[in-house]
PDB file of N, H, CA, C and O in Angstrom:
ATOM      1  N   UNK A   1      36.098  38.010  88.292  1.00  0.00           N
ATOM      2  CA  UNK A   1      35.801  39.415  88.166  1.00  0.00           C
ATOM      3  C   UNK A   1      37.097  40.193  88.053  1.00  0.00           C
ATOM      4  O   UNK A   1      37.972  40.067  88.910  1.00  0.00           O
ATOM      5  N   UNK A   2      37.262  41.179  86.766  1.00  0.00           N
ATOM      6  H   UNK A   2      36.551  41.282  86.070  1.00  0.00           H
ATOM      7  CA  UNK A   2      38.466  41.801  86.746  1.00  0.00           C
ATOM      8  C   UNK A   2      38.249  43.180  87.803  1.00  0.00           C
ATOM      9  O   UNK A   2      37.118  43.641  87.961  1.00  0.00           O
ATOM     10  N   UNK A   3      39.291  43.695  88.405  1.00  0.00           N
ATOM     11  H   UNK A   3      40.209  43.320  88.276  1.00  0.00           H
ATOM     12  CA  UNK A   3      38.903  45.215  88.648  1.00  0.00           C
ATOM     13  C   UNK A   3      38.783  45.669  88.042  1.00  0.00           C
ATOM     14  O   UNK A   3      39.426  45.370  87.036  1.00  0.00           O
ATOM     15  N   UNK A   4      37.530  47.287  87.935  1.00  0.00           N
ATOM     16  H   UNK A   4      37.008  47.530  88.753  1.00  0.00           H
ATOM     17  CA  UNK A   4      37.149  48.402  87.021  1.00  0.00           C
ATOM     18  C   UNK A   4      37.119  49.161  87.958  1.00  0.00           C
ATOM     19  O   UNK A   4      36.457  50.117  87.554  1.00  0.00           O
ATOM     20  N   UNK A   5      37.482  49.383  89.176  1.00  0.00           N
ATOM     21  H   UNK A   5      38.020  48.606  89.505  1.00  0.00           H
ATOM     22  CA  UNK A   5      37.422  50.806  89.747  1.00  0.00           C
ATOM     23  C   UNK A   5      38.241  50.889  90.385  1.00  0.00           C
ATOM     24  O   UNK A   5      38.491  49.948  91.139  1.00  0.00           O
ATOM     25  N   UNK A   6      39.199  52.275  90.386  1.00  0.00           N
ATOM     26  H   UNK A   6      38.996  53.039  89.774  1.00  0.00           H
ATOM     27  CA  UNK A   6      40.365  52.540  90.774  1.00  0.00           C
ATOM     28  C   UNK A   6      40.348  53.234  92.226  1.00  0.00           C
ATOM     29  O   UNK A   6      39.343  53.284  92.934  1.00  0.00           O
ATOM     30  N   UNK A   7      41.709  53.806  92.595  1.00  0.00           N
ATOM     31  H   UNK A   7      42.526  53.766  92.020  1.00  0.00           H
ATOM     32  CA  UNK A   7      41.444  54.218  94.131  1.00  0.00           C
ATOM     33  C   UNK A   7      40.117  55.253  94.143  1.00  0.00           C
ATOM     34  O   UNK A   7      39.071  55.172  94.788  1.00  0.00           O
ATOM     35  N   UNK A   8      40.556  56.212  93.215  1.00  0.00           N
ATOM     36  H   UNK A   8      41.405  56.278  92.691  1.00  0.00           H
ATOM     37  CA  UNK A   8      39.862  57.842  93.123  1.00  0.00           C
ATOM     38  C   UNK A   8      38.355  57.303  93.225  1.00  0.00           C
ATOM     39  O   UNK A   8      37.598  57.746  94.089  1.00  0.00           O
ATOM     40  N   UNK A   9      38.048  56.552  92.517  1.00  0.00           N
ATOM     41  H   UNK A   9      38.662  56.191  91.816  1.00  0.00           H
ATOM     42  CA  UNK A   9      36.648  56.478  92.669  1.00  0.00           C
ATOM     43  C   UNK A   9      36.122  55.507  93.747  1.00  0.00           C
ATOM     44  O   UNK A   9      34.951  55.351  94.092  1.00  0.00           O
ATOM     45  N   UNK A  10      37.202  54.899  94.198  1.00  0.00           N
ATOM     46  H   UNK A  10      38.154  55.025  93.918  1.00  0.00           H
ATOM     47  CA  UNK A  10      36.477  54.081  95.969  1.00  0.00           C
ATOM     48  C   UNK A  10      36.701  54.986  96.472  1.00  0.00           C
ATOM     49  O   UNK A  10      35.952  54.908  97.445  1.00  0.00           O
ATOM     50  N   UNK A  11      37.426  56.243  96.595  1.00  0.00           N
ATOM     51  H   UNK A  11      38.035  56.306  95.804  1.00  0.00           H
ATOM     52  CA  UNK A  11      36.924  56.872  97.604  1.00  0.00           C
ATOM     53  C   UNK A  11      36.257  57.716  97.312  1.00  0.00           C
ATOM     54  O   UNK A  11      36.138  58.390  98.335  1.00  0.00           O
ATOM     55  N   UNK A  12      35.602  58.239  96.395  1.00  0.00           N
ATOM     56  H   UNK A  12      35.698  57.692  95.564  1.00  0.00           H
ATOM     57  CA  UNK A  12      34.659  59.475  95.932  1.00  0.00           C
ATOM     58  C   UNK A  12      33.034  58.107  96.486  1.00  0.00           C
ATOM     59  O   UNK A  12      31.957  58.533  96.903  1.00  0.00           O
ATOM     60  N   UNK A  13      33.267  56.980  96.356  1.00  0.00           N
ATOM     61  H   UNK A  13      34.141  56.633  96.017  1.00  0.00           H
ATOM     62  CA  UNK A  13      31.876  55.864  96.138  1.00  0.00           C
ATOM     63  C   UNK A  13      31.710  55.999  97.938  1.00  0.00           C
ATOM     64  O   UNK A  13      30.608  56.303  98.395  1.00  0.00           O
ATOM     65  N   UNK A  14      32.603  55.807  98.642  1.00  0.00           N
ATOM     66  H   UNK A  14      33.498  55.559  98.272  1.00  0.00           H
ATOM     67  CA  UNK A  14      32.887  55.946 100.110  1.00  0.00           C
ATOM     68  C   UNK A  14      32.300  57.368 101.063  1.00  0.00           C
ATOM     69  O   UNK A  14      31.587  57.627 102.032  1.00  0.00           O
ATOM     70  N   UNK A  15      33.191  58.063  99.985  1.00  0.00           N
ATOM     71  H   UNK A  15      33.771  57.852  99.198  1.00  0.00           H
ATOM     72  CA  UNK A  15      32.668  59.531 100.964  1.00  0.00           C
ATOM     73  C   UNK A  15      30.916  59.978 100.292  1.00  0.00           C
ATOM     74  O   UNK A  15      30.050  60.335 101.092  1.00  0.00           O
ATOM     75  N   UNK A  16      30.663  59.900  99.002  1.00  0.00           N
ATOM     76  H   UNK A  16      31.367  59.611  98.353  1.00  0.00           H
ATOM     77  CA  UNK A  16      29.377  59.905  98.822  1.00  0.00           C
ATOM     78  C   UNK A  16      28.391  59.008 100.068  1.00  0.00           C
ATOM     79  O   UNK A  16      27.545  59.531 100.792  1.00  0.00           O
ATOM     80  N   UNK A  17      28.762  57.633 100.056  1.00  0.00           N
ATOM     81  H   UNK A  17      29.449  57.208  99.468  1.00  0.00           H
ATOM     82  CA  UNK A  17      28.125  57.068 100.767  1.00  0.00           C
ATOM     83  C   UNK A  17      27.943  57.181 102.314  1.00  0.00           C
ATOM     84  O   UNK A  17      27.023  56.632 102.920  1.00  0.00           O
ATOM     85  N   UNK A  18      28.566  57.672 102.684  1.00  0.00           N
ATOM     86  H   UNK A  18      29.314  58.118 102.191  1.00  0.00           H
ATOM     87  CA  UNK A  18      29.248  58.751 104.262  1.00  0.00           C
ATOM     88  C   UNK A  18      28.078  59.572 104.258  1.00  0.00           C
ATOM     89  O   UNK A  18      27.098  59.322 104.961  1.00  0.00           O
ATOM     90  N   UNK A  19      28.164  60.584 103.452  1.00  0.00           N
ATOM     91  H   UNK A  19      28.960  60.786 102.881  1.00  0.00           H
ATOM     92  CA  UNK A  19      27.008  61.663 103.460  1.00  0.00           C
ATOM     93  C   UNK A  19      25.965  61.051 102.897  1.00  0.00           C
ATOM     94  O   UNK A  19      25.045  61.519 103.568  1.00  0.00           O
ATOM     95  N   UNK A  20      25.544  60.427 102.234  1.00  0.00           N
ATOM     96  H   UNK A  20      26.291  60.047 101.689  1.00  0.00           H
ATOM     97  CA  UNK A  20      24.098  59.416 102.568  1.00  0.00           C
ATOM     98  C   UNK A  20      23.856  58.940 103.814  1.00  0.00           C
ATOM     99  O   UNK A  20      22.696  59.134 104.178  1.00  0.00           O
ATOM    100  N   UNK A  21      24.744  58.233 104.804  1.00  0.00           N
ATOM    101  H   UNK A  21      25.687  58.076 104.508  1.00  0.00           H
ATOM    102  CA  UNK A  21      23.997  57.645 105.802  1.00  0.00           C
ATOM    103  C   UNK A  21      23.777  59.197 107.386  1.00  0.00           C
ATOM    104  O   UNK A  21      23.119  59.321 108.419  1.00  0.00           O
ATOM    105  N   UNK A  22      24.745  59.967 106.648  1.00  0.00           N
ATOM    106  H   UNK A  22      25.280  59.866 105.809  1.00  0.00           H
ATOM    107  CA  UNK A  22      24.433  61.149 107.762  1.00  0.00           C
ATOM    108  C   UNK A  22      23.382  61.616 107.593  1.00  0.00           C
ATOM    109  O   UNK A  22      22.561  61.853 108.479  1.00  0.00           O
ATOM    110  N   UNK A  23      23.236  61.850 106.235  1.00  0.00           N
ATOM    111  H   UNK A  23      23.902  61.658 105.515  1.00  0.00           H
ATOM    112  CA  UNK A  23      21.942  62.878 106.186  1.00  0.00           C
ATOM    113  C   UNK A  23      20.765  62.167 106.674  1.00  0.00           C
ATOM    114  O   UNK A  23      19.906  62.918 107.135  1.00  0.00           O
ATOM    115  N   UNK A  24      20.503  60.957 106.696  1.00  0.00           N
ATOM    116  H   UNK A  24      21.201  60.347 106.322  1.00  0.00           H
ATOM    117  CA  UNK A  24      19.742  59.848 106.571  1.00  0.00           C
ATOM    118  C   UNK A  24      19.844  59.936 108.407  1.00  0.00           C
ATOM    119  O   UNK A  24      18.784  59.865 109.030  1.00  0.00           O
ATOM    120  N   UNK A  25      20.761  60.043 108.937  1.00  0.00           N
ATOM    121  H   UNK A  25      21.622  60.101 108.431  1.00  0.00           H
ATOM    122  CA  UNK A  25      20.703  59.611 110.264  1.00  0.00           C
ATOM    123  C   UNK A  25      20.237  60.733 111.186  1.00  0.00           C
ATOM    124  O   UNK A  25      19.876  60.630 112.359  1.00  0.00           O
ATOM    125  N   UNK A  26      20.342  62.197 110.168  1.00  0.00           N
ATOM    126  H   UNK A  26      20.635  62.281 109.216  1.00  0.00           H
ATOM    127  CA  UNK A  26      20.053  63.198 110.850  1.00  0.00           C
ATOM    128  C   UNK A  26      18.483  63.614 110.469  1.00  0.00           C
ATOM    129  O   UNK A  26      17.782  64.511 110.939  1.00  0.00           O
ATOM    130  N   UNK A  27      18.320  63.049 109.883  1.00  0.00           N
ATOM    131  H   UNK A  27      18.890  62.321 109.501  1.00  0.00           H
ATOM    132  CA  UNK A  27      16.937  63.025 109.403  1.00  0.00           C
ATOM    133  C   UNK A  27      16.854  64.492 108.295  1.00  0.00           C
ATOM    134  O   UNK A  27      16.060  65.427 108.401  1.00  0.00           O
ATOM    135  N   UNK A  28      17.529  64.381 107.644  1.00  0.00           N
ATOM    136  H   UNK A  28      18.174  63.621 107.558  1.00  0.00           H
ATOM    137  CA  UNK A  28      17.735  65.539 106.676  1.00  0.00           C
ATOM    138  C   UNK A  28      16.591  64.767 105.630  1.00  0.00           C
ATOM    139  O   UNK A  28      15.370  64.876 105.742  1.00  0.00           O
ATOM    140  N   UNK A  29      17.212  64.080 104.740  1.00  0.00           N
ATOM    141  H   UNK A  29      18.204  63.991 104.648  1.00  0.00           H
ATOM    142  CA  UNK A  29      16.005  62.814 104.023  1.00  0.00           C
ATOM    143  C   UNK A  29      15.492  61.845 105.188  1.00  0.00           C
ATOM    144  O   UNK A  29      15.949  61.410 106.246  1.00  0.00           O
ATOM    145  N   UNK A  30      14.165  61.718 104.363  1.00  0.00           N
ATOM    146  H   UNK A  30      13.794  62.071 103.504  1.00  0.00           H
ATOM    147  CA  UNK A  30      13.289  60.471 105.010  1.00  0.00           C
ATOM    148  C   UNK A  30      12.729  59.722 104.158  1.00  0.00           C
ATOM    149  O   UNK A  30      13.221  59.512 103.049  1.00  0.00           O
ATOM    150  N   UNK A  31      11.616  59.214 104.566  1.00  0.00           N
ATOM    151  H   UNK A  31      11.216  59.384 105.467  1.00  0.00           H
ATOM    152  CA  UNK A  31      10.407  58.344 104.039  1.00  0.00           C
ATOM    153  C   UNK A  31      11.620  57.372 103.358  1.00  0.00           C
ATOM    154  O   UNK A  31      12.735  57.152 103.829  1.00  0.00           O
ATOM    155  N   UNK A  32      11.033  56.860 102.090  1.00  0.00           N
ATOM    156  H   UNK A  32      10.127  57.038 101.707  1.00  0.00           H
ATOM    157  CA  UNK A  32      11.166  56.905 100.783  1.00  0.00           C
ATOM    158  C   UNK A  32      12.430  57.231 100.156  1.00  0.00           C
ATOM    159  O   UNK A  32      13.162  56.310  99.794  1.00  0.00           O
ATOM    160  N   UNK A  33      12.774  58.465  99.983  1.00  0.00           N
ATOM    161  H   UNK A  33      12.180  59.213 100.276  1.00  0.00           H
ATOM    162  CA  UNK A  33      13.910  58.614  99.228  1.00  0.00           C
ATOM    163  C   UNK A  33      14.844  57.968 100.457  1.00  0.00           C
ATOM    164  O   UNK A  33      15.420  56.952 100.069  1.00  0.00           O
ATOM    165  N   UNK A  34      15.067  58.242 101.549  1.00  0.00           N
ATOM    166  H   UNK A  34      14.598  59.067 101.865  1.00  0.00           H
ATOM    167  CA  UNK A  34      16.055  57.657 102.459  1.00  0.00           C
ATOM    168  C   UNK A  34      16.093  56.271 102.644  1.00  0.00           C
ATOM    169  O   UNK A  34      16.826  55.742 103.479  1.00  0.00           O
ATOM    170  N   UNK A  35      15.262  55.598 101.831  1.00  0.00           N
ATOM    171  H   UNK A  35      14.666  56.028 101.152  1.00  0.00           H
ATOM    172  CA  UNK A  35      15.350  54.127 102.244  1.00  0.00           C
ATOM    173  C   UNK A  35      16.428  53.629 100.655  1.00  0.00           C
ATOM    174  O   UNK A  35      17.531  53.090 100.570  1.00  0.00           O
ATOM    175  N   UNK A  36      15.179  54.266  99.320  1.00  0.00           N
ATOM    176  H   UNK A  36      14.283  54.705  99.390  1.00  0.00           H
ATOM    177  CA  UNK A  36      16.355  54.159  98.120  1.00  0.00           C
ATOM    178  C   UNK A  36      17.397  54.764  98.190  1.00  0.00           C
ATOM    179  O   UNK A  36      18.186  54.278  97.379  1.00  0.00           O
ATOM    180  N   UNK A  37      18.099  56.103  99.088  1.00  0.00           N
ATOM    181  H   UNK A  37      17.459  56.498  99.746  1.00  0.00           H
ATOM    182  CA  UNK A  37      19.184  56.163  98.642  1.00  0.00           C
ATOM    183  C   UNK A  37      20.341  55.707  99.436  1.00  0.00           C
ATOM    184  O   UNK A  37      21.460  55.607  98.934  1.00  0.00           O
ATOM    185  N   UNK A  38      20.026  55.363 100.963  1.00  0.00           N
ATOM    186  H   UNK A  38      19.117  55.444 101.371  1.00  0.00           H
ATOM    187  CA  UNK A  38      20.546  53.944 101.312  1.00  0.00           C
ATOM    188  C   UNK A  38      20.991  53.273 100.823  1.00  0.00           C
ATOM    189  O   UNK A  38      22.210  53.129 100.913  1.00  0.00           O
ATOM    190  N   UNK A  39      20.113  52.403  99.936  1.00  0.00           N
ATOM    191  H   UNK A  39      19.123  52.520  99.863  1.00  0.00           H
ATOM    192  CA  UNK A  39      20.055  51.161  99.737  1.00  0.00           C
ATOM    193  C   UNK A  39      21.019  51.727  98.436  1.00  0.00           C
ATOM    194  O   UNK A  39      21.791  50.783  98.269  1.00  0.00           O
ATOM    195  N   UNK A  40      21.332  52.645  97.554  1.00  0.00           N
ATOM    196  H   UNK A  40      20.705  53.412  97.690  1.00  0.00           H
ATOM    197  CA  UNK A  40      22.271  52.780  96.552  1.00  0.00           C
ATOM    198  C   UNK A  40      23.488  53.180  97.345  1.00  0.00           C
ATOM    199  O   UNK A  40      24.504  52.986  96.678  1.00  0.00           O
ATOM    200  N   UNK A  41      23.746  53.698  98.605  1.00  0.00           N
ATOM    201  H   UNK A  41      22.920  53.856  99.147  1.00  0.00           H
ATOM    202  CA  UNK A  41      24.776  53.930  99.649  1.00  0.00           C
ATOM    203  C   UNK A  41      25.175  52.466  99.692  1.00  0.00           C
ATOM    204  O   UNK A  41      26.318  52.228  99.302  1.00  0.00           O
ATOM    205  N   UNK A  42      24.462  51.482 100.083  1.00  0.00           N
ATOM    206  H   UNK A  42      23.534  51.675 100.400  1.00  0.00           H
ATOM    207  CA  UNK A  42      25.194  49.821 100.284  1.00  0.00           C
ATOM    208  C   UNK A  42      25.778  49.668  99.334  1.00  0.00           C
ATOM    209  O   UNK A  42      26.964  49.391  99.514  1.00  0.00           O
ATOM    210  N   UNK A  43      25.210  49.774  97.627  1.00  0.00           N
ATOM    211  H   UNK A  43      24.246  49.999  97.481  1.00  0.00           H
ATOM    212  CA  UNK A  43      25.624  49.442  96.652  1.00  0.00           C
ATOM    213  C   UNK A  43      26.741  50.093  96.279  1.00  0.00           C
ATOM    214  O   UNK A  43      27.371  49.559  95.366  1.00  0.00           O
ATOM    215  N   UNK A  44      27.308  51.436  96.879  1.00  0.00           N
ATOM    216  H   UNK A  44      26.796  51.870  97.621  1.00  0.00           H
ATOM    217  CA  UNK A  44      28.369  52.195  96.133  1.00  0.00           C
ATOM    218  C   UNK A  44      29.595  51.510  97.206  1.00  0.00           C
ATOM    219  O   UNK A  44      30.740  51.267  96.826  1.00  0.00           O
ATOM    220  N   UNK A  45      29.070  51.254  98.663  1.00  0.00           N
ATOM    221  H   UNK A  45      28.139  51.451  98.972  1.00  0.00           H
ATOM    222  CA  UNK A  45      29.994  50.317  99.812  1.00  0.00           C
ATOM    223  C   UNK A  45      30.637  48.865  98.746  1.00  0.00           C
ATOM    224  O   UNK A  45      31.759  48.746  98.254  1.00  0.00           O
ATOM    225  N   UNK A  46      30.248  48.555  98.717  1.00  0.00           N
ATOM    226  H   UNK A  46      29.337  48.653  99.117  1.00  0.00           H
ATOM    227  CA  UNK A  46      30.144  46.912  98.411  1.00  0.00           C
ATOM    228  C   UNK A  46      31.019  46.824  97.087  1.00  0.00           C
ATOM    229  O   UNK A  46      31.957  46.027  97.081  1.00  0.00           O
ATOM    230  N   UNK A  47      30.728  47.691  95.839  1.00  0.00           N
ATOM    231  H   UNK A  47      29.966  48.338  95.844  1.00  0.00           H
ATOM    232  CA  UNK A  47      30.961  47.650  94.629  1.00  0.00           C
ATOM    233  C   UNK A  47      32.609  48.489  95.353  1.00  0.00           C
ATOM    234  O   UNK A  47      33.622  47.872  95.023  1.00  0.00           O
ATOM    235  N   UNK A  48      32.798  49.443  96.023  1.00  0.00           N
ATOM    236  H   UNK A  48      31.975  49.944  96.291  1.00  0.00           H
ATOM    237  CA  UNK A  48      33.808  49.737  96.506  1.00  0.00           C
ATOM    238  C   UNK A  48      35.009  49.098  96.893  1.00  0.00           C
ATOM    239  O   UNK A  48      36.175  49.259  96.533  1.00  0.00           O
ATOM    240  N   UNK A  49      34.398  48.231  97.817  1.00  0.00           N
ATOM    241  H   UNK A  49      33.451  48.100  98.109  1.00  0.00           H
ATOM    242  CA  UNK A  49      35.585  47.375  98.394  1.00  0.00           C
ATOM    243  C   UNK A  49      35.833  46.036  97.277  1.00  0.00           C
ATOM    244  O   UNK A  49      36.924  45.507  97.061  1.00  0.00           O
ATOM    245  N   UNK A  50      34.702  45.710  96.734  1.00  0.00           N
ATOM    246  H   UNK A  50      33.816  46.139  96.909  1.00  0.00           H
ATOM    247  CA  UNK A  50      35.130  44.348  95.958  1.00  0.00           C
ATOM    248  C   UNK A  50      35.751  44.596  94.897  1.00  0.00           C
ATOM    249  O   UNK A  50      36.228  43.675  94.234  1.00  0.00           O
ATOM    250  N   UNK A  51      35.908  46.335  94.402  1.00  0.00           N
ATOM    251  H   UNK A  51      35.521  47.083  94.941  1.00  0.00           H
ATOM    252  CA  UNK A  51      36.908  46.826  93.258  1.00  0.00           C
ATOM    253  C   UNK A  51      36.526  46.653  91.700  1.00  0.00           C
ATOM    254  O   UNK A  51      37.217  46.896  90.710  1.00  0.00           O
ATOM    255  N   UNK A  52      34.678  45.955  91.828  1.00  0.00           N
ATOM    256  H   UNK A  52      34.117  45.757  92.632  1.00  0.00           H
ATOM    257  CA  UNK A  52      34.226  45.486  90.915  1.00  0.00           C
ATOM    258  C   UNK A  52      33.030  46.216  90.698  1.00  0.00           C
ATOM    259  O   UNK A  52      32.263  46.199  91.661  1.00  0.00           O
ATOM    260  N   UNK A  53      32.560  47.013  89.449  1.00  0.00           N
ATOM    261  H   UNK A  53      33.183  47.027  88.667  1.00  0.00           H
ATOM    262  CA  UNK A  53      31.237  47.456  89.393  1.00  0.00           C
ATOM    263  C   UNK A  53      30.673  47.289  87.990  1.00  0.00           C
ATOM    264  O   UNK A  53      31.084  47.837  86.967  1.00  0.00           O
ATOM    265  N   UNK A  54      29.546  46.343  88.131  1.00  0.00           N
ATOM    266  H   UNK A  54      29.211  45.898  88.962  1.00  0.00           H
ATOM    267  CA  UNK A  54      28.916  45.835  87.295  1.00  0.00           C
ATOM    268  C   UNK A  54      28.197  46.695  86.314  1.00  0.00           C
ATOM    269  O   UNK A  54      27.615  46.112  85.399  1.00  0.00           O
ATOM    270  N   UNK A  55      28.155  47.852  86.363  1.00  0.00           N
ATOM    271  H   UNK A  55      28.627  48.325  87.106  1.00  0.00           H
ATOM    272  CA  UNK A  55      27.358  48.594  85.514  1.00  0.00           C
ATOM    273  C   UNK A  55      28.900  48.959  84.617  1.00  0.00           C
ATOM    274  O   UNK A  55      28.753  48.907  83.396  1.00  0.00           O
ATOM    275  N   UNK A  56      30.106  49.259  85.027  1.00  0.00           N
ATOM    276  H   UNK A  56      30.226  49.301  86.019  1.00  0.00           H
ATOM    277  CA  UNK A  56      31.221  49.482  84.485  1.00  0.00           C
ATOM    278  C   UNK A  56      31.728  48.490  83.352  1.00  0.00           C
ATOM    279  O   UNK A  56      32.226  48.782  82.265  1.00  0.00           O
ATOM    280  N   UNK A  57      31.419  46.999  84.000  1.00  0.00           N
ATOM    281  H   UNK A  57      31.014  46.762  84.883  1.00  0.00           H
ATOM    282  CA  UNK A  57      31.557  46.168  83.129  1.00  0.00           C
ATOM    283  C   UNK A  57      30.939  46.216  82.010  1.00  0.00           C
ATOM    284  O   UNK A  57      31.331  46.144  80.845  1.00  0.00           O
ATOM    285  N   UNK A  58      29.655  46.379  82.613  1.00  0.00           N
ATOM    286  H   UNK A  58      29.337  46.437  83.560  1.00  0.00           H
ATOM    287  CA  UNK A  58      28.277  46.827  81.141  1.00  0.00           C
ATOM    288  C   UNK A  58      28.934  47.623  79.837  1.00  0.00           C
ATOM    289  O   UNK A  58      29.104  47.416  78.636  1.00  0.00           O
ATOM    290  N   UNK A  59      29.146  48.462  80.629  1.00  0.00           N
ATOM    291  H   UNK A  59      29.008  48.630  81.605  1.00  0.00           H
ATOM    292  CA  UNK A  59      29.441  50.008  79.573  1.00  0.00           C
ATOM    293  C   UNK A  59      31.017  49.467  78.777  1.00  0.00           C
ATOM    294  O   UNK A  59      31.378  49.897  77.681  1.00  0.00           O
ATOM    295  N   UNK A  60      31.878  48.358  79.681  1.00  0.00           N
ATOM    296  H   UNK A  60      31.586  48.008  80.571  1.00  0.00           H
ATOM    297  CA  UNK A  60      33.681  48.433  78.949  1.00  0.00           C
ATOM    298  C   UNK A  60      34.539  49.603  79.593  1.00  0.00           C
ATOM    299  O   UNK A  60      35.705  49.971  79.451  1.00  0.00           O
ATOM    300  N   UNK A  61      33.261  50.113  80.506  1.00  0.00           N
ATOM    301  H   UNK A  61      32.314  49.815  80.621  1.00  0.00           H
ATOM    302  CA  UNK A  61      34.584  51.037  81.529  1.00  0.00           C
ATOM    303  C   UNK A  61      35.247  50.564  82.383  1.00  0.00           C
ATOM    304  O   UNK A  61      34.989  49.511  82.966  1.00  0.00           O
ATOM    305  N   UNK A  62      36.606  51.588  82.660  1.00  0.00           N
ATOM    306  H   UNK A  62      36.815  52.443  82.186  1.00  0.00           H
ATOM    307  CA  UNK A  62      37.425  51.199  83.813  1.00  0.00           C
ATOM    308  C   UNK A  62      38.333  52.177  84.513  1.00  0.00           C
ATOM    309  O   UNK A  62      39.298  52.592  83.872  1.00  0.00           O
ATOM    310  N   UNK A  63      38.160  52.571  85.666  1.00  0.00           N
ATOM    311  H   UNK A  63      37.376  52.234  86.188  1.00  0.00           H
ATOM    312  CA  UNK A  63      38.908  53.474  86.230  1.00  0.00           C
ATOM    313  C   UNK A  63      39.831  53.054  86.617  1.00  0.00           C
ATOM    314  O   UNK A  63      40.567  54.016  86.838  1.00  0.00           O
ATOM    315  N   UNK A  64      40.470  51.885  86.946  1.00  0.00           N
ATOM    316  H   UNK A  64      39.872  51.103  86.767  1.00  0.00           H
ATOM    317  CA  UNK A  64      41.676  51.130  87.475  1.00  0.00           C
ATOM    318  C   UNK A  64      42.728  51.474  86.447  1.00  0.00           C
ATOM    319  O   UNK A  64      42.517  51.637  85.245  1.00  0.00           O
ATOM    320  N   UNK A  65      43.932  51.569  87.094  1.00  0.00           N
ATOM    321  H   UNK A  65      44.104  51.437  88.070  1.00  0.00           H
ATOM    322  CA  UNK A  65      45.231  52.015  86.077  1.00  0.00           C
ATOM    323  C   UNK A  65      45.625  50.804  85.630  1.00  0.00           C
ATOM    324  O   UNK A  65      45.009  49.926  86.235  1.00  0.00           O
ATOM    325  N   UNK A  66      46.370  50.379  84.847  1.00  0.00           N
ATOM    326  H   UNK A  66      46.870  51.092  84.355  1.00  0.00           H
ATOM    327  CA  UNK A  66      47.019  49.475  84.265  1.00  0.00           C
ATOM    328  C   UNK A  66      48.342  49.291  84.434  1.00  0.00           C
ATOM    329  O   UNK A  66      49.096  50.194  84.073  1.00  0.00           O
ATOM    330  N   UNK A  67      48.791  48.280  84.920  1.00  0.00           N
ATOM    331  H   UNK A  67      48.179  47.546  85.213  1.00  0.00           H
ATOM    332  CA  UNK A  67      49.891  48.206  85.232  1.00  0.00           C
ATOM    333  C   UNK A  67      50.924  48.284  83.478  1.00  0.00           C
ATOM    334  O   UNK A  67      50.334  48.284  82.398  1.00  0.00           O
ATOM    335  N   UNK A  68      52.099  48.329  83.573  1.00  0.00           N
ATOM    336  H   UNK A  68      52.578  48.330  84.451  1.00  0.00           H
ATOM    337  CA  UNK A  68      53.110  47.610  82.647  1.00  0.00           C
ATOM    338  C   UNK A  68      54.412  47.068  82.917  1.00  0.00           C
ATOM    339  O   UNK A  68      55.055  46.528  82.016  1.00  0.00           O
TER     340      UNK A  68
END
């Protein structure tokens, strides 16, 4: 797996996912939407730290800088 996501966007994927599990914990969302948007909160965690996001690959995007 190459990296496609750069710092800026692990931490924009991080702090989004922050305010998903608050609102979620404060019971701002429930049912339903709080379980899917969770569960896309894990996915923005995960795709974060492993520096790899598969929908990026899809598309040929990449936020990671390039070295020279």
């Amino acid at each position: 797996m190459k990296k496609n996501v750069g710092s800026l966007d692990k931490t924009i994927r991080v702090l989004i996912a922050a305010v998903v599990v608050l609102l979620s914990y404060f019971e701002v969302i429930t049912g339903t939407a709080s379980i899917i948007l969770l569960a896309v909160a894990m996915v923005l965690v995960i795709t974060s730290f492993a520096n790899f996001c598969p929908l990026y690959a899809a598309l040929g995007k990449s936020t990671c800088s390039t070295k020279k």
